[in-house]
mmCIF file as Biopython writes it, N, C-alpha, C and O atoms, coordinates in Angstrom:
data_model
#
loop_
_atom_site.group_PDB
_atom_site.id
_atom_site.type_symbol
_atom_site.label_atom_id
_atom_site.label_alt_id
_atom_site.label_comp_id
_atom_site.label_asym_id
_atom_site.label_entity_id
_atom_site.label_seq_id
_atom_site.pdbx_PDB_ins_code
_atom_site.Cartn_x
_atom_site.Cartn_y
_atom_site.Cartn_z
_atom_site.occupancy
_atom_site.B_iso_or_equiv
_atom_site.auth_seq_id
_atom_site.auth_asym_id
_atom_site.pdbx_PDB_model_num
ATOM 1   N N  . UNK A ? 1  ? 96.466  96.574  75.619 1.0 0.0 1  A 1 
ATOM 2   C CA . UNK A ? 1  ? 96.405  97.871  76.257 1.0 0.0 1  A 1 
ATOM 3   C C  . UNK A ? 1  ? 96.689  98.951  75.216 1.0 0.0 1  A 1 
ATOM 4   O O  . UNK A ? 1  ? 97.584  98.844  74.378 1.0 0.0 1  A 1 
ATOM 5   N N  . UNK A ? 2  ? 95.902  99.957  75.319 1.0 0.0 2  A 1 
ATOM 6   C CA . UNK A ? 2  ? 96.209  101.134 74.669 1.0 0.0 2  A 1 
ATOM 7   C C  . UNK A ? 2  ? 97.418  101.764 74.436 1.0 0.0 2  A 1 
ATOM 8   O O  . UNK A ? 2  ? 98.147  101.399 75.358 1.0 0.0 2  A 1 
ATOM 9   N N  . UNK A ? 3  ? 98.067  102.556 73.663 1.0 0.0 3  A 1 
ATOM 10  C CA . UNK A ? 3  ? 99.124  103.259 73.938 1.0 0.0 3  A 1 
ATOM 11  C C  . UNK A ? 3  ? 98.604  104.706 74.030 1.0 0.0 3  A 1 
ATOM 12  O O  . UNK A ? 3  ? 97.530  105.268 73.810 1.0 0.0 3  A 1 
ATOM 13  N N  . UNK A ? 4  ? 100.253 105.188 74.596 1.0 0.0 4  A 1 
ATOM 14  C CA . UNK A ? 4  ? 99.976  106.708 74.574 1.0 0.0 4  A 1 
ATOM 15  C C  . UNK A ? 4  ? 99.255  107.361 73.330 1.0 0.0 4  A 1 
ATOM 16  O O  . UNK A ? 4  ? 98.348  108.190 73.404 1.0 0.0 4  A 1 
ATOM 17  N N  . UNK A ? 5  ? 99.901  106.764 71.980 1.0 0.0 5  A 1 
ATOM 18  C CA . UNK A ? 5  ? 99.475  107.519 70.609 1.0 0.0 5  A 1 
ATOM 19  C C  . UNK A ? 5  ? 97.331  107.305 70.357 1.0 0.0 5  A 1 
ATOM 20  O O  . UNK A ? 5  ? 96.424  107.876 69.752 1.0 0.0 5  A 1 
ATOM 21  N N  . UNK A ? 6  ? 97.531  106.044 71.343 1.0 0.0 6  A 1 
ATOM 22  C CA . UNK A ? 6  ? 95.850  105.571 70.663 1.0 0.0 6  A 1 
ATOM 23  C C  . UNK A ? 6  ? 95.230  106.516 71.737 1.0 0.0 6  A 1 
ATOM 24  O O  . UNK A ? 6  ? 94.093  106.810 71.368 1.0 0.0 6  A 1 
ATOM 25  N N  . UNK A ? 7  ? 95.551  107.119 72.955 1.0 0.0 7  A 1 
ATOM 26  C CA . UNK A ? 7  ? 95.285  107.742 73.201 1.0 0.0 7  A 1 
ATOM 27  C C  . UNK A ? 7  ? 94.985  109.246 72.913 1.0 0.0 7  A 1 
ATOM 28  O O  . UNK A ? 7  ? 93.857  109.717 72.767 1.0 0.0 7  A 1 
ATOM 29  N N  . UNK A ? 8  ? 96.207  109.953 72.852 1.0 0.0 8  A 1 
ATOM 30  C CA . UNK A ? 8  ? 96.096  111.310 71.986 1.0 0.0 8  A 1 
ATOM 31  C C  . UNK A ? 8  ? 95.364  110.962 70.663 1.0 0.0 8  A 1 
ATOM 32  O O  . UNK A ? 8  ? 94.516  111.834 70.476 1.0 0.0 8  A 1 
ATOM 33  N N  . UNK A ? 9  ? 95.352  110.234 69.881 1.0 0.0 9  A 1 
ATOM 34  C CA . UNK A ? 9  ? 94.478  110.272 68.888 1.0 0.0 9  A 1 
ATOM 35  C C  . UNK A ? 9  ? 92.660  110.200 68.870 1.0 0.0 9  A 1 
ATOM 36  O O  . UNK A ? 9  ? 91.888  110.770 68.098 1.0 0.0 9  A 1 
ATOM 37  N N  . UNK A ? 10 ? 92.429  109.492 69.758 1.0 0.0 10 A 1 
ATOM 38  C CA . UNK A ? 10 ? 91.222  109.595 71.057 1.0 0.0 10 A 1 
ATOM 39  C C  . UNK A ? 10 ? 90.978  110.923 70.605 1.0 0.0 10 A 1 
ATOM 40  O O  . UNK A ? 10 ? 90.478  111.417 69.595 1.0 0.0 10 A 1 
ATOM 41  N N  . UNK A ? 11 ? 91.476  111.348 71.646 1.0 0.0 11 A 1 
ATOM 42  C CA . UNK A ? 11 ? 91.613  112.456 72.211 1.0 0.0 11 A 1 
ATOM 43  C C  . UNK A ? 11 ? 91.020  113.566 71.185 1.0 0.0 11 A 1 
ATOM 44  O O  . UNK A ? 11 ? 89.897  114.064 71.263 1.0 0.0 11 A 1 
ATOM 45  N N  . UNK A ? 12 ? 92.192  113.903 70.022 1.0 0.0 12 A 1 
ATOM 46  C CA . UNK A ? 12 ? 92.143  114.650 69.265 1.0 0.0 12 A 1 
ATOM 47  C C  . UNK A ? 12 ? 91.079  114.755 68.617 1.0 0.0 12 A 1 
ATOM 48  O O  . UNK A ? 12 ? 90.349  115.746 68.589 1.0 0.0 12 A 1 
ATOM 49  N N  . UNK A ? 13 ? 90.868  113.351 67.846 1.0 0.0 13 A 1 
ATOM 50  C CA . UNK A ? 13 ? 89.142  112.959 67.166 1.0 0.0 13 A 1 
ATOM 51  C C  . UNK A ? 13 ? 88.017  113.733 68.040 1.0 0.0 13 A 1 
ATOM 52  O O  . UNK A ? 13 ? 87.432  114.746 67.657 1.0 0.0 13 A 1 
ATOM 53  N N  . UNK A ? 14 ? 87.837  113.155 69.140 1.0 0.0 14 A 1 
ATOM 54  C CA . UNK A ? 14 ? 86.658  113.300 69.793 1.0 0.0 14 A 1 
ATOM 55  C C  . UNK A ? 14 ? 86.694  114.905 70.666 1.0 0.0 14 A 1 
ATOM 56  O O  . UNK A ? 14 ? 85.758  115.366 71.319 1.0 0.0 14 A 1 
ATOM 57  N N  . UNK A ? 15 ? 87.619  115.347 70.517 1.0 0.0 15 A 1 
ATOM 58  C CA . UNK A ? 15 ? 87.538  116.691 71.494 1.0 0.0 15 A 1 
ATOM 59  C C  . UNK A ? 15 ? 88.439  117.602 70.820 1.0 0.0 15 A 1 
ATOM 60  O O  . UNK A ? 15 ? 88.592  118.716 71.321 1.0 0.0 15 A 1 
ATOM 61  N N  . UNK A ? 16 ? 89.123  117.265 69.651 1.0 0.0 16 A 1 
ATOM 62  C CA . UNK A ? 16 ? 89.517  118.513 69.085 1.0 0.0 16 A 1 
ATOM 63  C C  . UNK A ? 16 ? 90.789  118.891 69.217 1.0 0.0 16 A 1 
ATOM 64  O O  . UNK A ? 16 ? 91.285  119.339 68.183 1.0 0.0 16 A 1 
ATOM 65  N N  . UNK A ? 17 ? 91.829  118.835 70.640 1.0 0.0 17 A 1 
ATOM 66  C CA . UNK A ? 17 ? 93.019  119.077 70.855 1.0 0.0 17 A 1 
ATOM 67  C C  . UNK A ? 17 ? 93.772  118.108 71.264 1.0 0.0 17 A 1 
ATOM 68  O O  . UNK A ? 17 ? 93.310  116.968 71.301 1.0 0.0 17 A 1 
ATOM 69  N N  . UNK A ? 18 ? 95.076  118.372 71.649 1.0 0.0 18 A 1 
ATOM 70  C CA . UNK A ? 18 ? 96.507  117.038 71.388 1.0 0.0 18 A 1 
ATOM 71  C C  . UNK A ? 18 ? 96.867  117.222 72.895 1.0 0.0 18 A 1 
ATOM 72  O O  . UNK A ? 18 ? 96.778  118.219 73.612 1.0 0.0 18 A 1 
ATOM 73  N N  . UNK A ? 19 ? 97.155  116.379 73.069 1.0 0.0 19 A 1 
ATOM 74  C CA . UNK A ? 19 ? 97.219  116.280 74.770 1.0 0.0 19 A 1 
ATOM 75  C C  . UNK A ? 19 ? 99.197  115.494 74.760 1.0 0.0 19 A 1 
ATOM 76  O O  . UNK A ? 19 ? 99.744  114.699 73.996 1.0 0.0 19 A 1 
ATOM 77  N N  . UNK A ? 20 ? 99.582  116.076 75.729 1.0 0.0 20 A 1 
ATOM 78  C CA . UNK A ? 20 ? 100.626 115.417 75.934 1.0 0.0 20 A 1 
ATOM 79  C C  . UNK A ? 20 ? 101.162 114.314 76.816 1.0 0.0 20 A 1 
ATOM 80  O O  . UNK A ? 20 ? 100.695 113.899 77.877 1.0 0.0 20 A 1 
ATOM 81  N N  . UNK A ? 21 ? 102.120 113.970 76.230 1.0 0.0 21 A 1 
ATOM 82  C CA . UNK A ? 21 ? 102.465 112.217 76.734 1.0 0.0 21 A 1 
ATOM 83  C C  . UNK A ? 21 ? 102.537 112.324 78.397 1.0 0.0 21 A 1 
ATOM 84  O O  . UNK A ? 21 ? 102.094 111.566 79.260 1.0 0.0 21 A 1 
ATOM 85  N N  . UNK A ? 22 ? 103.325 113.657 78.496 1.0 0.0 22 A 1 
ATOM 86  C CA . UNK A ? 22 ? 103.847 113.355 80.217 1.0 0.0 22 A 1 
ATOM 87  C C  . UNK A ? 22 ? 102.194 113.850 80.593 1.0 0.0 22 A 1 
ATOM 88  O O  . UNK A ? 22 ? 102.010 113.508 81.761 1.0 0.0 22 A 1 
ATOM 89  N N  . UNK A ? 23 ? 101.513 114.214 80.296 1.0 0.0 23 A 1 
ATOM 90  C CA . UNK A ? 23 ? 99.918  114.410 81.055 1.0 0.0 23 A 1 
ATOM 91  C C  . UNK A ? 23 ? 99.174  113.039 81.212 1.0 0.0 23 A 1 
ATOM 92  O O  . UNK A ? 23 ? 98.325  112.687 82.031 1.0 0.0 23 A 1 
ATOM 93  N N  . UNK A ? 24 ? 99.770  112.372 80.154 1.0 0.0 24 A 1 
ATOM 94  C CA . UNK A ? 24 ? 99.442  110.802 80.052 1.0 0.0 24 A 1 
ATOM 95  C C  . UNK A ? 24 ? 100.012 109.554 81.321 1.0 0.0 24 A 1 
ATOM 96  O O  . UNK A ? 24 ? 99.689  108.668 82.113 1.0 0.0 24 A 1 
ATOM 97  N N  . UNK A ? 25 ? 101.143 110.393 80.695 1.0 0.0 25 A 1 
ATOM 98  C CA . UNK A ? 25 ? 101.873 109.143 81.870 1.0 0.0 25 A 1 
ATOM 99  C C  . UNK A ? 25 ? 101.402 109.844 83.487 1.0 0.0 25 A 1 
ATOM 100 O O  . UNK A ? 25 ? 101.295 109.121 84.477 1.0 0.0 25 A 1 
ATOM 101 N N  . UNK A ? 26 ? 101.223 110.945 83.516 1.0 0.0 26 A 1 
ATOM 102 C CA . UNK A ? 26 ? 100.705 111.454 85.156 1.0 0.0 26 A 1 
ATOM 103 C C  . UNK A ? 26 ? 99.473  111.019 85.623 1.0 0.0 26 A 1 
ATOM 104 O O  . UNK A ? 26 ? 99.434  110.576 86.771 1.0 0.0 26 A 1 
ATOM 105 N N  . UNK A ? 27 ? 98.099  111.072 84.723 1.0 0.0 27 A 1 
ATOM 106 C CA . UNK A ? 27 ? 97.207  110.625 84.773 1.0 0.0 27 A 1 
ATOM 107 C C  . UNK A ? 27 ? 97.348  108.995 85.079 1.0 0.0 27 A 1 
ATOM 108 O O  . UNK A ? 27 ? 96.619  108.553 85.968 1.0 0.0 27 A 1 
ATOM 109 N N  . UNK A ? 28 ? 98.232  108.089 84.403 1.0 0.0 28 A 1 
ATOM 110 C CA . UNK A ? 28 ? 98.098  106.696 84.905 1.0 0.0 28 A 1 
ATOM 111 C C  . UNK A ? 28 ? 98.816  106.278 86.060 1.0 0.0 28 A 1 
ATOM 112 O O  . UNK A ? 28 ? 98.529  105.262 86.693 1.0 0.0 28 A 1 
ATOM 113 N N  . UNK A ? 29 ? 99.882  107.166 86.380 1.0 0.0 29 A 1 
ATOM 114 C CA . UNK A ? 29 ? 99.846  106.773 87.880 1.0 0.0 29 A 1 
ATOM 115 C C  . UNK A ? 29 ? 98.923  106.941 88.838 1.0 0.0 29 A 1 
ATOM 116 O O  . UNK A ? 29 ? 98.438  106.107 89.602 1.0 0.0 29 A 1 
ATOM 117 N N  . UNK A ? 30 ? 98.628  108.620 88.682 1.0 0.0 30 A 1 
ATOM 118 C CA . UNK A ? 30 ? 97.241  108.553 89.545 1.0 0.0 30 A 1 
ATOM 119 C C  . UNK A ? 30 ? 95.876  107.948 89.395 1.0 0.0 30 A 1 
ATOM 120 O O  . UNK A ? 30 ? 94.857  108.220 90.029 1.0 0.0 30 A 1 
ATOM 121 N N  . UNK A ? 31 ? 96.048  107.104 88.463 1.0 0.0 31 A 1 
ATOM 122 C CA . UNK A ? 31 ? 94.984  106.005 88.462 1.0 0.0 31 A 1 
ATOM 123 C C  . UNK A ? 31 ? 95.277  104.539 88.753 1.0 0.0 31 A 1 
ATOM 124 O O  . UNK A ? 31 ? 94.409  103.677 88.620 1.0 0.0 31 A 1 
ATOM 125 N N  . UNK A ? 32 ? 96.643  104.246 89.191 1.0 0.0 32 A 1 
ATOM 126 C CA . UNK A ? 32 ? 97.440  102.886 89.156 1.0 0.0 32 A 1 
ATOM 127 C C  . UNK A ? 32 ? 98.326  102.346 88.012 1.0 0.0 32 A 1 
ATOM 128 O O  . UNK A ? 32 ? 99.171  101.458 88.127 1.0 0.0 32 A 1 
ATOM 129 N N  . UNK A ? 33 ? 98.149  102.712 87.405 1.0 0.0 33 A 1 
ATOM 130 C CA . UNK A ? 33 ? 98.777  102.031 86.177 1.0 0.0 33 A 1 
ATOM 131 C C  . UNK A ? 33 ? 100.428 102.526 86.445 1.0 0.0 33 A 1 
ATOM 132 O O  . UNK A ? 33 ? 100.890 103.380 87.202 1.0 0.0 33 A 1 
ATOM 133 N N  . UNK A ? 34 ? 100.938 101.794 85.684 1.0 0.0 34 A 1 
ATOM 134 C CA . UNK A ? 34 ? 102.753 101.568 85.419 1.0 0.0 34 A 1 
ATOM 135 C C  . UNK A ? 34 ? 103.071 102.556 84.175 1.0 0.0 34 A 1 
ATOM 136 O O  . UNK A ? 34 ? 102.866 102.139 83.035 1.0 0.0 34 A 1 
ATOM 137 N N  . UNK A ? 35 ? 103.516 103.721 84.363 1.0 0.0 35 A 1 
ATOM 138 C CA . UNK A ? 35 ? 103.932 104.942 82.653 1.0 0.0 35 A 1 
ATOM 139 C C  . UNK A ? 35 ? 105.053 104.057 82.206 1.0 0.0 35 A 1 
ATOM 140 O O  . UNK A ? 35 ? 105.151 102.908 82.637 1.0 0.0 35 A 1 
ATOM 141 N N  . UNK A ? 36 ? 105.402 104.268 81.854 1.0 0.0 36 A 1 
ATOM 142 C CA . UNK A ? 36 ? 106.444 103.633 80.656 1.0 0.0 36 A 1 
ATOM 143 C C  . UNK A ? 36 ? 107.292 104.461 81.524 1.0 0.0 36 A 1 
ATOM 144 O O  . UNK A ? 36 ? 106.637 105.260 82.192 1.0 0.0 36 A 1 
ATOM 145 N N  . UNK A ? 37 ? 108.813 104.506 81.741 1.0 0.0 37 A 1 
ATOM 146 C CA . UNK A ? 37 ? 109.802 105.039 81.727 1.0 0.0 37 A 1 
ATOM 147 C C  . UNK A ? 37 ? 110.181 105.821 80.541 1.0 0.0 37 A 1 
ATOM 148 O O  . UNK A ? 37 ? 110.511 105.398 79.433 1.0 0.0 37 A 1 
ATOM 149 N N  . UNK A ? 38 ? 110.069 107.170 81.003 1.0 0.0 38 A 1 
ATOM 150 C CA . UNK A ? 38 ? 110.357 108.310 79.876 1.0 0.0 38 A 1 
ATOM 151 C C  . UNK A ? 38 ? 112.596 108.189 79.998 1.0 0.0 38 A 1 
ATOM 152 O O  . UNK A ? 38 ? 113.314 108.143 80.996 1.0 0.0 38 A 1 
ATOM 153 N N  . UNK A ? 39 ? 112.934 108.182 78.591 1.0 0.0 39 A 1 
ATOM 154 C CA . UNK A ? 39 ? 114.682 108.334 79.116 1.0 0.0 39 A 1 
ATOM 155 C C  . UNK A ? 39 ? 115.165 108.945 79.003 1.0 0.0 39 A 1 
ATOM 156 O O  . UNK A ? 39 ? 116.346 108.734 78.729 1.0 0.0 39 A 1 
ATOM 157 N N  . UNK A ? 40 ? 114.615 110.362 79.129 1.0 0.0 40 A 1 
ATOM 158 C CA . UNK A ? 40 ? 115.209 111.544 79.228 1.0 0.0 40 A 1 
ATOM 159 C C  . UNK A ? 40 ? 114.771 112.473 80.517 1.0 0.0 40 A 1 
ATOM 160 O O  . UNK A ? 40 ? 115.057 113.667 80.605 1.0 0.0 40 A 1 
ATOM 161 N N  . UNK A ? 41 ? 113.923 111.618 81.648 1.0 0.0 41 A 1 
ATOM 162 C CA . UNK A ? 41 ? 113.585 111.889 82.355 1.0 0.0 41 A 1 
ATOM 163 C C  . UNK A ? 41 ? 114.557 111.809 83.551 1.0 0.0 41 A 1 
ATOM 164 O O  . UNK A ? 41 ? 115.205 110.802 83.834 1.0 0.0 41 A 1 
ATOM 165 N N  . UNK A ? 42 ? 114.590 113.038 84.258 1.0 0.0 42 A 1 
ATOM 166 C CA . UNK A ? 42 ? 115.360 112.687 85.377 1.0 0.0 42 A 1 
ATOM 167 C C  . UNK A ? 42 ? 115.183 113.431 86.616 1.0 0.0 42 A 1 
ATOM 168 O O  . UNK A ? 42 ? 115.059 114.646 86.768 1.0 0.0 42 A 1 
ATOM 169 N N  . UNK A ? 43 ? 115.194 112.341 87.612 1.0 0.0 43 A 1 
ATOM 170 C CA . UNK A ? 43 ? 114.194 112.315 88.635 1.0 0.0 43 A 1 
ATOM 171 C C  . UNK A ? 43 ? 112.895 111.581 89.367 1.0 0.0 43 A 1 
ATOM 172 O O  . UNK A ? 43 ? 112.598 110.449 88.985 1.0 0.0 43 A 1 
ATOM 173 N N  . UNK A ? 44 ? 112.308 112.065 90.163 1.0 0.0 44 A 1 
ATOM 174 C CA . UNK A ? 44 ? 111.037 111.515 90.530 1.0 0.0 44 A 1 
ATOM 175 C C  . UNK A ? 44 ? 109.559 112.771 89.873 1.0 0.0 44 A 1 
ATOM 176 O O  . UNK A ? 44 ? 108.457 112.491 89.400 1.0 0.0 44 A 1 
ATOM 177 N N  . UNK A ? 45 ? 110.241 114.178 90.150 1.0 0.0 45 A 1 
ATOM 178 C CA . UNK A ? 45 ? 109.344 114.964 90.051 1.0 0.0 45 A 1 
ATOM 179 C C  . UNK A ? 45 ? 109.026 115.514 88.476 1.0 0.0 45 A 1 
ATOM 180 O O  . UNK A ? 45 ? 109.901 115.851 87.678 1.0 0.0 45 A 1 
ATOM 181 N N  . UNK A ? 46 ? 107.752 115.523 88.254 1.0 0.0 46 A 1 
ATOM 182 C CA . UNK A ? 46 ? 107.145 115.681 86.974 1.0 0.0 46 A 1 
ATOM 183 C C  . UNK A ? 46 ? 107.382 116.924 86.828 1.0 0.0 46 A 1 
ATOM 184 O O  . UNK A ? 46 ? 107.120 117.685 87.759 1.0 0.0 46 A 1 
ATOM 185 N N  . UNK A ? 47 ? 108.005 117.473 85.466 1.0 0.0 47 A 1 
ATOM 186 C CA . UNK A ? 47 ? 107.998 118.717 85.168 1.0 0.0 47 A 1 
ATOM 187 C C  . UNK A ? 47 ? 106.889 119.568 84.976 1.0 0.0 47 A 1 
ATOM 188 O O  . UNK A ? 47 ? 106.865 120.707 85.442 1.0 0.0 47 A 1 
ATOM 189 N N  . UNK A ? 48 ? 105.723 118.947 84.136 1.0 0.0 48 A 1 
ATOM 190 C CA . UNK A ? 48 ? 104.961 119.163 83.520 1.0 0.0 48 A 1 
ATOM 191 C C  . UNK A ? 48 ? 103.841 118.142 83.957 1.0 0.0 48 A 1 
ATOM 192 O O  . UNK A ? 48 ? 103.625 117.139 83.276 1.0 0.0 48 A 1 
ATOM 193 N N  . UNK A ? 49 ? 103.074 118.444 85.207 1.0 0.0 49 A 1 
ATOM 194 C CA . UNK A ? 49 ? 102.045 117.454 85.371 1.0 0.0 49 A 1 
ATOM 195 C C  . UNK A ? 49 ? 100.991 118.229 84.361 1.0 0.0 49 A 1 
ATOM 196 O O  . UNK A ? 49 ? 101.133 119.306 83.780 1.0 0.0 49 A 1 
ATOM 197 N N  . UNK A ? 50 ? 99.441  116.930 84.357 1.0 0.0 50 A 1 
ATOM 198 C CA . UNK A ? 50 ? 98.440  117.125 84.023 1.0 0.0 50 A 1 
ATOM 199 C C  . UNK A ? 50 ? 97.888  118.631 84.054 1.0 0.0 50 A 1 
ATOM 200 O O  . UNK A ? 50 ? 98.550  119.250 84.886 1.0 0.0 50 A 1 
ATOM 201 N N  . UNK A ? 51 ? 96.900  119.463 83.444 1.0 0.0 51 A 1 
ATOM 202 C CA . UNK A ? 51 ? 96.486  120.662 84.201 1.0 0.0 51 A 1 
ATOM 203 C C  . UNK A ? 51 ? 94.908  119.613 84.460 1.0 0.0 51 A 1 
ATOM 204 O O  . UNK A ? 51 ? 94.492  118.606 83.887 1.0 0.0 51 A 1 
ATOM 205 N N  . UNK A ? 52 ? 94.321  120.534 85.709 1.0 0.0 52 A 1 
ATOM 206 C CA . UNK A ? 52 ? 93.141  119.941 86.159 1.0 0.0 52 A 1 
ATOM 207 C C  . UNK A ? 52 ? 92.329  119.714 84.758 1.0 0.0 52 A 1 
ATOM 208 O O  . UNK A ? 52 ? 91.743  118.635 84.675 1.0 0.0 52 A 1 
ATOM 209 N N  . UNK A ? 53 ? 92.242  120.486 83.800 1.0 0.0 53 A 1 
ATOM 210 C CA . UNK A ? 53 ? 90.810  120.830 82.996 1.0 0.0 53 A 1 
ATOM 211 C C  . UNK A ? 53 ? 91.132  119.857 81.909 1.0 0.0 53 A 1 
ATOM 212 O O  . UNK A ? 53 ? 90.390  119.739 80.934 1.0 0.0 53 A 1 
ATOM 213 N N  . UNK A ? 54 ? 92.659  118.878 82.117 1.0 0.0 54 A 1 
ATOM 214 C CA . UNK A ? 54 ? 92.233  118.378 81.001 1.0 0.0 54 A 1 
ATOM 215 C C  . UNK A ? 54 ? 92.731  116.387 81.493 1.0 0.0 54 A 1 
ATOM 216 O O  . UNK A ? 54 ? 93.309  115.511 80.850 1.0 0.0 54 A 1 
ATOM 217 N N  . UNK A ? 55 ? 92.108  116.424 82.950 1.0 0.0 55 A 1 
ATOM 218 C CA . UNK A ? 55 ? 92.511  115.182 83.483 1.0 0.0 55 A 1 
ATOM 219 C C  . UNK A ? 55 ? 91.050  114.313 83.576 1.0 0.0 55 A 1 
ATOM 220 O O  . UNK A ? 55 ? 91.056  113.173 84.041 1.0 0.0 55 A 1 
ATOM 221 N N  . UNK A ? 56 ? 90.047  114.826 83.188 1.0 0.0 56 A 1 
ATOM 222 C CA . UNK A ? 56 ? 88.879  114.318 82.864 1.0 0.0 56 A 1 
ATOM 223 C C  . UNK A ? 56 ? 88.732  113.483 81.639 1.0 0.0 56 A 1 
ATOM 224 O O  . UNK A ? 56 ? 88.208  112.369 81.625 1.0 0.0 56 A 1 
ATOM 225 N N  . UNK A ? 57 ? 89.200  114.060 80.684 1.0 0.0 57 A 1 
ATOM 226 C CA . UNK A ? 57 ? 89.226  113.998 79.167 1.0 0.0 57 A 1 
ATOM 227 C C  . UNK A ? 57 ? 90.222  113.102 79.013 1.0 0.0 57 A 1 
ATOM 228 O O  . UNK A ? 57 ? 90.065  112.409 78.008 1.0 0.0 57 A 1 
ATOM 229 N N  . UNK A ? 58 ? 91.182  112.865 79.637 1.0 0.0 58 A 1 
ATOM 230 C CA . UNK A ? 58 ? 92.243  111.778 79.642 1.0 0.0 58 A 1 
ATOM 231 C C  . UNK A ? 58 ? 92.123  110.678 80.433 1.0 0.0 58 A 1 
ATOM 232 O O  . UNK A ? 58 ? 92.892  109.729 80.281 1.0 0.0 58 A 1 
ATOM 233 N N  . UNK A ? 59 ? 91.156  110.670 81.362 1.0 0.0 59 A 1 
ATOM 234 C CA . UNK A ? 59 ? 90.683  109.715 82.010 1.0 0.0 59 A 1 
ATOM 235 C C  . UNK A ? 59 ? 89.481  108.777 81.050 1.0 0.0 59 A 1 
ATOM 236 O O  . UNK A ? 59 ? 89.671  107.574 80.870 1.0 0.0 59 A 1 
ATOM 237 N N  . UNK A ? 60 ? 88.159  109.539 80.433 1.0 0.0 60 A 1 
ATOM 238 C CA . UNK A ? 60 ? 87.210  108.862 79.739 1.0 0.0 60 A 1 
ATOM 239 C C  . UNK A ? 60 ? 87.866  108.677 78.838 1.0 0.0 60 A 1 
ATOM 240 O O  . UNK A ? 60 ? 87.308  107.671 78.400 1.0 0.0 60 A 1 
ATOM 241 N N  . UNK A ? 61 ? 89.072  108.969 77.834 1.0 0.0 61 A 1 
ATOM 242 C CA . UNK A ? 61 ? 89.574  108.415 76.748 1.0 0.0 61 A 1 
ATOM 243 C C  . UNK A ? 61 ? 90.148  107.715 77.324 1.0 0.0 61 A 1 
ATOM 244 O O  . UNK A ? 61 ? 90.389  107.021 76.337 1.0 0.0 61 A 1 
ATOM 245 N N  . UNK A ? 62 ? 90.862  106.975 78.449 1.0 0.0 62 A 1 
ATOM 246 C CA . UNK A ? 62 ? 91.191  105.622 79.050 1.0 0.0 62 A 1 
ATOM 247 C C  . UNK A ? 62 ? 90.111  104.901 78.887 1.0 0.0 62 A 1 
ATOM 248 O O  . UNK A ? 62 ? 90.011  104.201 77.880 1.0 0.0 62 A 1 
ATOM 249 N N  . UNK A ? 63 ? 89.088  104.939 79.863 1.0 0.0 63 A 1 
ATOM 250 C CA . UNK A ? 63 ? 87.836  103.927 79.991 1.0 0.0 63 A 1 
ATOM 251 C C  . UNK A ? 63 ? 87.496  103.697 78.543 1.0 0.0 63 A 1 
ATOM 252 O O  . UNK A ? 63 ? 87.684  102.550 78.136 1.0 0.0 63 A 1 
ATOM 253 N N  . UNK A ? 64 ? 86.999  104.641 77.642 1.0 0.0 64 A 1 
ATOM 254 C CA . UNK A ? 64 ? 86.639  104.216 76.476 1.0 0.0 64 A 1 
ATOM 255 C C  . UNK A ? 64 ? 87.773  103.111 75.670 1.0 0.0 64 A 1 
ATOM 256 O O  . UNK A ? 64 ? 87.382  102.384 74.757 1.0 0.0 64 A 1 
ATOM 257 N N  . UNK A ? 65 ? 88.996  103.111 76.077 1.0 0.0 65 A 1 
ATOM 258 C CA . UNK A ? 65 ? 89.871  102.492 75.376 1.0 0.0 65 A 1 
ATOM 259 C C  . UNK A ? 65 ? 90.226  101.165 76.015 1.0 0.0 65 A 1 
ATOM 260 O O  . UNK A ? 65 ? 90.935  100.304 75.492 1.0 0.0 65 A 1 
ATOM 261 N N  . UNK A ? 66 ? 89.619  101.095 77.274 1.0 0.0 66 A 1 
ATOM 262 C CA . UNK A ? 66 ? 89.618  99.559  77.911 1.0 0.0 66 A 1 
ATOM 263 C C  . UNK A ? 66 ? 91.030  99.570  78.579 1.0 0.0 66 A 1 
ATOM 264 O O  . UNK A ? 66 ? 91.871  98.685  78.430 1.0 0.0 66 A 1 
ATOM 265 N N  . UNK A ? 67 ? 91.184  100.798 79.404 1.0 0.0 67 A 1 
ATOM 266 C CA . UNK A ? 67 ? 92.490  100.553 80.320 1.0 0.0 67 A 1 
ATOM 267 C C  . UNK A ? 67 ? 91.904  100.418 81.473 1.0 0.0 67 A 1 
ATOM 268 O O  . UNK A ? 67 ? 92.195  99.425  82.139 1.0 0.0 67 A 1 
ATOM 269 N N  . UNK A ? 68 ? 90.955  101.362 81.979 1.0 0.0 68 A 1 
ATOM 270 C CA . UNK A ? 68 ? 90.597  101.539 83.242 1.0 0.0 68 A 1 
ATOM 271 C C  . UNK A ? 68 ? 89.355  101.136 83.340 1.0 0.0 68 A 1 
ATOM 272 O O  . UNK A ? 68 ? 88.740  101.170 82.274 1.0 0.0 68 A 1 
ATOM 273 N N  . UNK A ? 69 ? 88.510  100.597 84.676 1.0 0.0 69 A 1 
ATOM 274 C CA . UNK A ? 69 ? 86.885  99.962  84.378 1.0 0.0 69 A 1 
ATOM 275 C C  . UNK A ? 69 ? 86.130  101.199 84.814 1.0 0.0 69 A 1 
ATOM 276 O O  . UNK A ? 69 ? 84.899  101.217 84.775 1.0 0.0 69 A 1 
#
């Protein structure tokens, strides 16, 4: 499985900007997947979810990376 970093690096290559981890880990719940436990996190509620315009782009850099079919 991919990591967060092979992701943002994805990312960066192919589209230019750096995407952040907690947009990462938000995106894979709402796709099923298990985020890693952040440990400085506290709570249930995301500080910092995804913004819409960039939950596309974090989704096809999943599929391309063989997380999601």
């Amino acid at each position: 499985m991919a990591t967060y970093r092979d992701i943002q690096d994805y990312i960066k290559l192919h589209h230019g900007y750096s995407v952040k981890s907690c947009w990462i880990a938000d995106i894979k719940e709402q796709v099923g997947l298990s985020p890693r436990k952040a440990p400085n996190r506290h709570g249930i509620q995301r500080v910092h979810p995804c913004p819409q315009d960039k939950k596309a782009v974090i989704v096809d850099a999943m599929r391309a990376l063989g997380m999601i079919g």
